[in-house]
N, C-alpha and C positions, 0 to 999 in steps of 0.2 A: 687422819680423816678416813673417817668408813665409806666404801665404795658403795652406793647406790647401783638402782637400775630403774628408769620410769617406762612405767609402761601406757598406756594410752590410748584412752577411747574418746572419739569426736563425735560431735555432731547427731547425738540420740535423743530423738523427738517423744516428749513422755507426757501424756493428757494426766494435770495433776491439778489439784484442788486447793488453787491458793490464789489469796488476796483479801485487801481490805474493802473494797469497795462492794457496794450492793449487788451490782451487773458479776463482780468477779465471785463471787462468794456459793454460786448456785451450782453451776455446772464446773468440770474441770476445764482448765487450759494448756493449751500449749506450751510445753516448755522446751528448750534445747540444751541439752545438758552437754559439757564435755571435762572428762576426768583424766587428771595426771595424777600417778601415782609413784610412791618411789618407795623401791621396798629393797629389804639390807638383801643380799645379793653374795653368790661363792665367790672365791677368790678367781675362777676363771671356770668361761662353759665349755666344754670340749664338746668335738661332736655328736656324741654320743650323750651328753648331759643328758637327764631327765625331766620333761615337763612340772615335775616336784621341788627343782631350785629353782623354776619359777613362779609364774600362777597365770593360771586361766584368764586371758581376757574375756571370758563368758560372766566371771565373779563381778568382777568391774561392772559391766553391763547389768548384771542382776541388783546390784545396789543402789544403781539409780535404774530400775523399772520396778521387776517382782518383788522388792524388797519395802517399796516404797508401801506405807499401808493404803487399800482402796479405801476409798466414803473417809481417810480425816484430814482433816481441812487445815493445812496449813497456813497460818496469817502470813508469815513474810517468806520469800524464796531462801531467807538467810536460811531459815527453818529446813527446809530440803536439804541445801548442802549439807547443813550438818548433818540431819537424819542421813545420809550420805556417809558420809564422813566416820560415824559412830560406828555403822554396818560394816566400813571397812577394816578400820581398825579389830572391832568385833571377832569377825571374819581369820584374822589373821595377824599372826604377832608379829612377822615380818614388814606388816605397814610400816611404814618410817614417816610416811609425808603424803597429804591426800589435798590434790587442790582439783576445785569443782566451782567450773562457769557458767551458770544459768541467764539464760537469756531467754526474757519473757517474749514468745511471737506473735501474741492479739495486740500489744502497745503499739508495734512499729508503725509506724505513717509512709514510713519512704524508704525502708528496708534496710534502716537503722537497725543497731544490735544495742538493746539497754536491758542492762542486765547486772549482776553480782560477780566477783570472783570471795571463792572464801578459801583459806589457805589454812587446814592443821597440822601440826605435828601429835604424832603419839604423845601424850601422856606421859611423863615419866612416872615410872614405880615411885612411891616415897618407901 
């Protein structure tokens, strides 16, 4: 089994342009994103390793904000993660595993969390 490494960003509030209903459809909303990732990884980091066998938690971050297109309108949050998800992969060929939990924050009434998890793996080559 190949060693992994997840790396991991919480809790990132991103004004994004999605839903079905009339009210949700106009303006962006609120969403709260947080992404695990798991990417193939050296056999060991010495201390000296280089920020290069790993990757920037700033990438992460940029996939679900600046990456995200402005003005288009996503119908279901599925739609984000993926667009997420694609960016990572994209990004880098060491992506192994990209899971992304969006929780929509104008629905909650009592500060419930309803939202999606979507989970992919890379792509195999054919």
């Amino acid at each position: 089994m190949q060693d992994s490494l997840q790396l991991e960003v919480h809790d990132l509030e991103v004004m994004v342009l999605t839903g079905i209903y009339s009210e949700e459809t106009h303006l962006p909303q609120p969403l709260r994103i947080d992404l695990t990732v798991d990417l193939a990884c050296p056999d060991r980091f010495a201390p000296d390793t280089p920020l290069s066998a790993s990757k920037n938690y700033l990438d992460l971050r940029h996939a679900a904000t600046g990456a995200l297109p402005e003005g288009l309108h996503f119908t279901l949050i599925e739609a984000v993660a993926d667009h997420i998800c694609e960016t990572l992969f994209l990004a880098d060929t060491r992506v192994l595993r990209v899971k992304v939990k969006i929780v929509k924050l104008a629905i909650a009434e009592a500060g419930e969390s309803i939202g999606i998890t979507l989970v992919r793996n890379r792509p195999s080559s054919v």
